[in-house]
C-alpha positions as CSV (number, residue, x, y, z in Angstrom):
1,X,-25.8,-2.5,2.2
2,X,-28.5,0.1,1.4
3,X,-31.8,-1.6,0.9
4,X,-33.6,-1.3,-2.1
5,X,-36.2,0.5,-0.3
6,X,-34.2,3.0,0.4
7,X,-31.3,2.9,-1.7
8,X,-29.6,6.3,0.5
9,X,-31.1,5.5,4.2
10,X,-30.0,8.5,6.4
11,X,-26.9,8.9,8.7
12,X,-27.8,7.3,12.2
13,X,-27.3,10.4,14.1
14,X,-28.1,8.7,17.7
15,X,-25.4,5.9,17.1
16,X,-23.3,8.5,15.5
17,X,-23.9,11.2,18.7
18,X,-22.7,8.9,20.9
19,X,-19.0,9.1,18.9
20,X,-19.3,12.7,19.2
21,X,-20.5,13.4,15.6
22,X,-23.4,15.9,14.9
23,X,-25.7,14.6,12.0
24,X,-26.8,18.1,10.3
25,X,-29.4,18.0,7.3
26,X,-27.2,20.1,5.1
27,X,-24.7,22.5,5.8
28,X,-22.2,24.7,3.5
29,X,-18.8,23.8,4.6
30,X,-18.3,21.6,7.5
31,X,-14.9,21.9,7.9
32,X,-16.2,25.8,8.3
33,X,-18.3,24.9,10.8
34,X,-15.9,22.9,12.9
35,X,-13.5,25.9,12.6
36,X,-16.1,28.6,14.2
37,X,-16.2,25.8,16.8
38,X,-12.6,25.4,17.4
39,X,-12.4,29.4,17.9
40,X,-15.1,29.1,20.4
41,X,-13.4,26.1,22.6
42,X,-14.6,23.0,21.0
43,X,-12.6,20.0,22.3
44,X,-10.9,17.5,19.9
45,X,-12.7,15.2,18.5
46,X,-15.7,17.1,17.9
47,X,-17.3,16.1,14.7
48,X,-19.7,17.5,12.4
49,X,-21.3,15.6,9.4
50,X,-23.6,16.6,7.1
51,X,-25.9,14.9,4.7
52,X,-26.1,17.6,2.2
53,X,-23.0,19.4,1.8
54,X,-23.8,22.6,-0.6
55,X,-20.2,24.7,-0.5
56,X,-17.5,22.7,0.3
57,X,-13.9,23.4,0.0
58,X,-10.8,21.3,-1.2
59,X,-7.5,21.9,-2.2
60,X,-6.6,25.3,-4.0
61,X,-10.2,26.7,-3.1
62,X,-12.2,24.2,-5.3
63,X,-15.6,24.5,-4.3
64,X,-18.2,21.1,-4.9
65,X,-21.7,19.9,-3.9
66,X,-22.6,16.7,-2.3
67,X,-26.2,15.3,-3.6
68,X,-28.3,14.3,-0.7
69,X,-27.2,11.4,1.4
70,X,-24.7,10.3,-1.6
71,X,-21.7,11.5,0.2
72,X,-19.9,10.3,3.6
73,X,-19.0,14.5,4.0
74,X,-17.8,15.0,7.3
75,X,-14.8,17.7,9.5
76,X,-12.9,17.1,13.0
77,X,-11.3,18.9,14.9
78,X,-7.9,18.1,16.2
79,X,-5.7,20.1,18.5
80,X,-2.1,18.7,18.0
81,X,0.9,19.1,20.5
82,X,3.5,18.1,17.5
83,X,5.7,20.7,15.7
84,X,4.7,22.3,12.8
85,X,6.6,20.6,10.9
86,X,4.7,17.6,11.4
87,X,1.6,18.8,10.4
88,X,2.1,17.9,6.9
89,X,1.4,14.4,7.8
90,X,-2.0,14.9,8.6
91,X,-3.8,14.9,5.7
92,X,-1.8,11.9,4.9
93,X,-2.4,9.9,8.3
94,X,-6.2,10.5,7.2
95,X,-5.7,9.1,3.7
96,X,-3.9,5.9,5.2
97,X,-7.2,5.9,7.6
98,X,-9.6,6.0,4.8
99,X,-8.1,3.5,2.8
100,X,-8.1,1.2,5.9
101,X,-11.9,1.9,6.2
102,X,-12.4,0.7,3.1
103,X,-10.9,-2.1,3.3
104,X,-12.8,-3.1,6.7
105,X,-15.9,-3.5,4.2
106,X,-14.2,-5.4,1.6
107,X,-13.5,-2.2,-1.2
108,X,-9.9,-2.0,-2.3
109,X,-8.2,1.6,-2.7
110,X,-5.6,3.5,-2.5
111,X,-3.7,7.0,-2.4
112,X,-2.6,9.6,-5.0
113,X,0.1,11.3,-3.5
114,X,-1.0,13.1,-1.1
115,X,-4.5,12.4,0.2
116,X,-6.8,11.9,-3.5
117,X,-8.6,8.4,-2.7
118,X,-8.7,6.4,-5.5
119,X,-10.8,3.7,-6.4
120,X,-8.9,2.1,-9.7
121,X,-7.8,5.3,-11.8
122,X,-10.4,7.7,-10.5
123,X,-10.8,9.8,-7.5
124,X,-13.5,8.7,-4.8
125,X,-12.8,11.2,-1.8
126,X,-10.9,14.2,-1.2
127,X,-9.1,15.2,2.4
128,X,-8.7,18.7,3.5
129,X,-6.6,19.7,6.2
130,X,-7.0,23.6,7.6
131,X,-4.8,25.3,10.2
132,X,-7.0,27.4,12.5
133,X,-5.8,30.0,15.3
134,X,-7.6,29.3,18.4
135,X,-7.8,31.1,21.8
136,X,-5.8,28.3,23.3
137,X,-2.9,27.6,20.5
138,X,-3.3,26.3,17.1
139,X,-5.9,23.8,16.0
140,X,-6.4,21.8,12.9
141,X,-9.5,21.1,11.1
142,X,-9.9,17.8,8.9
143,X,-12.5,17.0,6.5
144,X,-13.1,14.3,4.7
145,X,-15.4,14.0,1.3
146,X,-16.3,10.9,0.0
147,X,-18.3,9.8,-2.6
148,X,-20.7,6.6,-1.4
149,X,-23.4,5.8,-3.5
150,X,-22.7,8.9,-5.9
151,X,-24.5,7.9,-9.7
152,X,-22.3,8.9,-12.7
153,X,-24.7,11.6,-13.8
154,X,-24.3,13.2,-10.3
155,X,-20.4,12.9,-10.6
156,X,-18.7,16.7,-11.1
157,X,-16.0,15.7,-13.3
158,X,-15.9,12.5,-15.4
159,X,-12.3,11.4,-13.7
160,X,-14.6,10.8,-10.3
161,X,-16.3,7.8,-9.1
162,X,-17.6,6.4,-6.2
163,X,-17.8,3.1,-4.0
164,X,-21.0,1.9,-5.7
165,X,-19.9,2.7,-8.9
166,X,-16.4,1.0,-8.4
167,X,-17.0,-1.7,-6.6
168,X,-20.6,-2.7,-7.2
169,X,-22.5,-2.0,-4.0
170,X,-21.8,0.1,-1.0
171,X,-21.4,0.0,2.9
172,X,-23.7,1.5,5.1
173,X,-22.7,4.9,5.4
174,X,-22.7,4.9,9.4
175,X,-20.8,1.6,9.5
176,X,-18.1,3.5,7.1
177,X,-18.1,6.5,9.4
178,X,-17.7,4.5,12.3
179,X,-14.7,2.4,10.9
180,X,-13.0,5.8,9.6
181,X,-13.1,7.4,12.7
182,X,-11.7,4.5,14.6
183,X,-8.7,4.3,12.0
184,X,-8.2,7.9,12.2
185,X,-7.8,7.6,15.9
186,X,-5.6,5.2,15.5
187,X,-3.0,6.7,13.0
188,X,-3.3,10.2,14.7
189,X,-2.2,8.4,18.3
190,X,0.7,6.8,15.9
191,X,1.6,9.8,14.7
192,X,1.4,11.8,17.5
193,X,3.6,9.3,19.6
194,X,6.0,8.8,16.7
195,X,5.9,11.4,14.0
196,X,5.1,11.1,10.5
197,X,8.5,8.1,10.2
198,X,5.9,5.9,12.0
199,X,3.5,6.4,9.0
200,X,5.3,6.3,6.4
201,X,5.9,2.5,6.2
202,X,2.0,2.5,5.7
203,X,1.0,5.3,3.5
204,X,4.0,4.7,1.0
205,X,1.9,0.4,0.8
206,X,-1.0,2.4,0.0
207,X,0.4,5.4,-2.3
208,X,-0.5,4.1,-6.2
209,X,1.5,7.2,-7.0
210,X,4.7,5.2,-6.6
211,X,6.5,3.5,-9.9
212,X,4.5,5.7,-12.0
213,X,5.6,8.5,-14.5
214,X,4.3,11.4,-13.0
215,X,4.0,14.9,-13.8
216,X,3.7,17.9,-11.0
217,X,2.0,21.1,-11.5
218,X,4.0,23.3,-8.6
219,X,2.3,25.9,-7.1
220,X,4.9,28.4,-7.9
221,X,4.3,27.5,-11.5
222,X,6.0,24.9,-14.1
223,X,5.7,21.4,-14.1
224,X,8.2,18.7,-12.4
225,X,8.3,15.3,-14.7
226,X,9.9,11.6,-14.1
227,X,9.5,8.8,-11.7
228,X,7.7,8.7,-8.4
229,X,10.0,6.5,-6.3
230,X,9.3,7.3,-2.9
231,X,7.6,9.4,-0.1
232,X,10.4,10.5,2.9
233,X,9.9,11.4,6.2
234,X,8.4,14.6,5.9
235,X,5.6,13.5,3.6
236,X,6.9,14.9,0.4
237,X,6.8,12.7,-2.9
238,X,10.4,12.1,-4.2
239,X,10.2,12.7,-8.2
240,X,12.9,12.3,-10.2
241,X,15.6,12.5,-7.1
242,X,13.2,15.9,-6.2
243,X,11.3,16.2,-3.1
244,X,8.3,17.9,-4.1
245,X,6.5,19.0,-0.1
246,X,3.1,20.4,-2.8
247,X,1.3,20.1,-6.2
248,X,-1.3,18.5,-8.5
249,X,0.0,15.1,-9.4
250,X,-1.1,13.5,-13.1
251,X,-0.4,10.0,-13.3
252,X,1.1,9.9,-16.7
253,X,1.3,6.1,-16.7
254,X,0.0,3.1,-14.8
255,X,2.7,1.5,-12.6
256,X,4.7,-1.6,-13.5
């Protein structure tokens, strides 16, 4: 737990090099970083975490700030041999690997369809997936945001929280890395030897999206409305009898 001392010690970036992660001070975009990277011949697994993201990216272009050493703000790079069609699992595997951190240091969560970590109704993380063209085939970059030890005046919309604010206290932020990259591992090897149907059993346990009203802002415009009931084997939220593959999801009303 962070010490009173030093309520937002730094990353441990000589435990954390020998995973493969860099520890910079700040940086704009990681997962921009790791692409330039991939383009240059990085391996997978290369990792790159910042404590001071300043110009990150999530879905639809959203841009946010990470205060200093508040954030657990971090990209990989993954090179995939599975189809494309496949791909769309990814962000998901890393949602099922997050939540799985989490719960390695006692905090409870779970996963707005597709990858919005939630602790209780509010969003503590974000996941970002980007397809990059390298010299040697097709590489993905993930990165992963999440708010730590975050205060509620530092929060950029009031439907965000964090660990501490949710749950009270917060795990050291090196442990959490260390325990996220291990899971990640983990349900990327699963996936990659089995496809997204030997996810799915997990992410739908951990999708709070699932028995709720919903309603779904499409991309191509309109809104799709009803019941969530399930997530199939390509990753797309069923809604009203409708697989929907992309959208914003409101939960219009708590489960049960």
């Amino acid at each position: 737990m962070p010490s009173d001392a030093d309520p937002r010690p730094p990353l441990d970036a000589e435990r954390l090099a020998a995973l493969g992660v860099e520890v910079l001070p700040e940086a704009g975009s990681t997962n921009a970083l790791v692409a330039d990277r991939a383009r240059e011949g990085a391996p997978a697994w290369l990792a790159v975490a910042t404590e001071h993201q300043q110009a990150g990216r999530g879905r639809l272009d959203r841009v946010w700030e990470t205060p200093p050493r508040a954030a657990l703000t971090f990209s990989t790079l993954l090179r995939p041999n599975a189809p494309a069609a496949e791909w769309p699992w990814l962000p998901l595997l890393a949602g099922i690997a997050t939540v799985r951190a989490l719960g390695d240091h006692g905090v409870p969560s779970g996963l707005k369809w597709p990858n919005d970590l939630m602790l209780g109704e509010r969003k503590a993380a974000g996941i970002l997936v980007e397809r990059v063209d390298t010299p040697t085939g097709p590489a993905a970059v993930l990165g992963i945001g999440l708010n730590v030890t975050t205060t509620e005046a530092e929060l950029p919309v009031p439907t965000a929280t964090s660990v501490l604010l949710a749950a009270g206290s917060a795990p050291d932020r090196t442990d959490l890395l260390v325990s996220l990259l291990g899971h990640l591992r983990e349900q990327y090897a699963a996936w990659s030897s089995g496809g997204g149907r030997s996810l799915r059993p997990a992410y739908v346990e951990a999708c709070v999206t699932l028995g709720r009203e919903v309603r779904v802002a499409l991309p191509g415009g309109g809104d799709l409305t009803g019941l969530a009931t399930d997530v199939d084997a390509g990753g797309r939220l069923v809604v009203a009898g409708t697989p929907v593959a992309a959208g914003d999801v409101l939960h219009v009303r708590p489960a049960g």
